[in-house]
N, C-alpha and C positions, 0 to 999 in steps of 0.2 A: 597302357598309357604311362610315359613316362614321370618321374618328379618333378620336372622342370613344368610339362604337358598340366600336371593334377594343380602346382601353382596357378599357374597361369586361371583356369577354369576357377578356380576357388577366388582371386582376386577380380574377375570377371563378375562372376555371379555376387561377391560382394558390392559391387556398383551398380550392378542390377536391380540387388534388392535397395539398396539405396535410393535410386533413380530420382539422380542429380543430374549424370552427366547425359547427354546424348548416346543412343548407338556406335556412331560412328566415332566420337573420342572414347568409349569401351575397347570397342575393335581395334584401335590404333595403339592403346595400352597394352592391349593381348596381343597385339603383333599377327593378327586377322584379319581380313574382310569382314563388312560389315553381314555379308549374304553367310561369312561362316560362323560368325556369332548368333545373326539367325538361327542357323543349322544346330548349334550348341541350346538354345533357349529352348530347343523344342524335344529335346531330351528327356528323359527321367531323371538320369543323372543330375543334368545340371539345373532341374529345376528343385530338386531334393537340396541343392547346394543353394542356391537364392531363397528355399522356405528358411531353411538352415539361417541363415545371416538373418533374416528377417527379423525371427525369434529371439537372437540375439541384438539387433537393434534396439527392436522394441521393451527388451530387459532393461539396456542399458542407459534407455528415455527413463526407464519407471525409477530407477536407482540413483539417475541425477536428477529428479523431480522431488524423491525423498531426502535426497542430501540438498536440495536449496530449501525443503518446506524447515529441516533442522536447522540452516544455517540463519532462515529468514526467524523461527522463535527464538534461536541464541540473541540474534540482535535486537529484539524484542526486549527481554529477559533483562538483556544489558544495559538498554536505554529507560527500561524500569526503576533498577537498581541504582542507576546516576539519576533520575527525578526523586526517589526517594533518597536517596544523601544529601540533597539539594536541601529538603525538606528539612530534614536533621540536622544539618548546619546552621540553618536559619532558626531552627528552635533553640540550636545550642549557644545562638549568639548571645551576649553578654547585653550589649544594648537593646534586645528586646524584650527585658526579662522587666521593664516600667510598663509595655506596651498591655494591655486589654487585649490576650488572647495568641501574646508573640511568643507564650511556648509554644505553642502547635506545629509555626511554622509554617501557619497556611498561609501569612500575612506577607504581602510585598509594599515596602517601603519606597514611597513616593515624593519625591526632590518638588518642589514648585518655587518661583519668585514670586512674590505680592508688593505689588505697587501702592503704599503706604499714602491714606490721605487725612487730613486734620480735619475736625470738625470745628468750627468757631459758632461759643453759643455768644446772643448778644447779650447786651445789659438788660435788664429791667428796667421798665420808665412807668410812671403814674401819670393819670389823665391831669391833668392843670384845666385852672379857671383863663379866664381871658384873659385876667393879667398876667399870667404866668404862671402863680403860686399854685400847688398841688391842692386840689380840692380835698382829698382824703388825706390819710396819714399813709407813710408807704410801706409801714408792719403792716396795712390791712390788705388780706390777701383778697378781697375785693375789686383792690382798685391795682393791682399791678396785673399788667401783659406781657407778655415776650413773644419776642417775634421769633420767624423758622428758622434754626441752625442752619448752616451752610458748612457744607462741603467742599474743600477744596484740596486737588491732590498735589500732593508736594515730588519732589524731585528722588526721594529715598525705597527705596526697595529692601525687601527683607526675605530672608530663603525661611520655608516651613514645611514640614515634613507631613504624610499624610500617611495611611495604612490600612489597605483594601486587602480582599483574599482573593489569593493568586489562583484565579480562575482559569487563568490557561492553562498553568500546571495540572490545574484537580481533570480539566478535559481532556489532557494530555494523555496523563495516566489511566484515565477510563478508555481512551480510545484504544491503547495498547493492550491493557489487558482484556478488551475483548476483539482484537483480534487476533493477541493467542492463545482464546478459546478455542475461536473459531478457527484456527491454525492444528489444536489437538482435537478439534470433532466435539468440543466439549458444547458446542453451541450449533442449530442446524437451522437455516434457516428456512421458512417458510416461503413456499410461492404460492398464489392464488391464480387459479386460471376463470376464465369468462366466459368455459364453457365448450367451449370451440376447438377443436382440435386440428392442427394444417399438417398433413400428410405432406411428406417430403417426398419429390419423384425422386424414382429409382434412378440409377446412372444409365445412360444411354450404351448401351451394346450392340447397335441400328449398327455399327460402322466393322464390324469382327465378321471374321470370317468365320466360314463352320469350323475348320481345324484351332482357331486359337478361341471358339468359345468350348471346343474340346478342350485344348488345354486348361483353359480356364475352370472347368468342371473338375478337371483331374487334381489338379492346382488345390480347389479347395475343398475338395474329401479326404485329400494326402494332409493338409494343414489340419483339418477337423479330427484327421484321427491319430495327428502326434499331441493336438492339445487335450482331448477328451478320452486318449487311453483306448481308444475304440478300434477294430480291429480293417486294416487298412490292406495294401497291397505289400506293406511289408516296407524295409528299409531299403532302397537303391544303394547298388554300390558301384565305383570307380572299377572301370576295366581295370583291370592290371595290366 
């Protein structure tokens, strides 16, 4: 087989094992029929070349699963490091240092307006006789009543500050840090089952013919004994 020939197969069986594309856009790639890329699938050779790729797929899943779990705790890490600066700034402010507790930093300062209203008390008055004249003296706390203050709001508004703990920060932070726990394994979590267990059916193989559930057999003894070291048919090679 030539190098042009060992390409072609290798770039073949790479789409193969991928199996994306249809047959028939393979064979159009390879510059074959689709009945000769049959004839090629059912090889040693070129099924040794499609476990081949496969293996390497699925490396290359597991190595970019590990570089988004590092990339997903970096940004983790990061968004930690800026809630806690957040934190330290707010402790380090200069106007929180009157506050009841604004070292810490856990505190967030709250703007409001309040609509300003006057209370009007009334006068004192003493009960009087028919004629008019006060029957008591009106030092004598006896004889004075006073009626209910009234409220009434006036037109003026005034800004007041208020100061609660930044509660969404502290949930913030705890949320983060345990999910990169759970991101390093440091955390596992449990599941509870009810007992019951649903058996999954097999995949349907009703639809194969005897020679490709042959292959299929060959397919993964050859796979079992390049993963488990186990002693197999040996390594197929490329005619020359």
């Amino acid at each position: 087989m030539s190098t042009r020939d060992k390409t072609r197969w290798d770039e073949a069986a790479a789409k193969v094992a991928l199996d994306i594309e249809p047959d028939e856009s393979i064979a159009r790639s390879a510059g074959v029929t689709r009945r000769a890329l049959a004839k090629w699938k059912k090889t040693p050779e070129f099924q040794y070349l499609v476990a081949g790729h496969r293996e390497k797929q699925h490396a290359a899943v597991v190595v970019h699963g590990v570089a988004d779990k590092v990339n997903r705790i970096a940004r983790l890490d990061d968004t930690r490091r800026r809630l806690l600066k957040v934190i330290a700034d707010r402790a380090a402010d200069p106007s929180m240092a009157e506050v009841p507790g604004g070292e810490t930093g856990l505190l967030v300062r709250q703007t409001k307006f309040v609509k300003v209203y006057e209370v009007l008390r009334p006068r004192k008055k003493s009960p009087t006789s028919i004629n008019g004249e006060p029957d008591v003296e009106p030092e004598d706390p006896a004889g004075e009543e006073e009626d209910e203050a009234a409220i009434i709001p006036t037109k003026r508004v005034v800004q007041v500050e208020e100061f609660a703990i930044d509660t969404g920060a502290l949930a913030e932070l705890r949320a983060i840090e345990l999910q990169a726990a759970k991101e390093l394994g440091q955390i596992i979590e449990k599941t509870e089952h009810s007992g019951k267990v649903r058996l999954e059916s097999a995949p349907d193989l009703s639809g194969l013919t005897d020679e490709e559930l042959d292959d299929l057999e060959r397919l993964t003894k050859r796979l079992a004994d390049t993963r488990g070291g186990g002693t197999g048919e040996g390594t197929p090679r490329l005619p020359a």
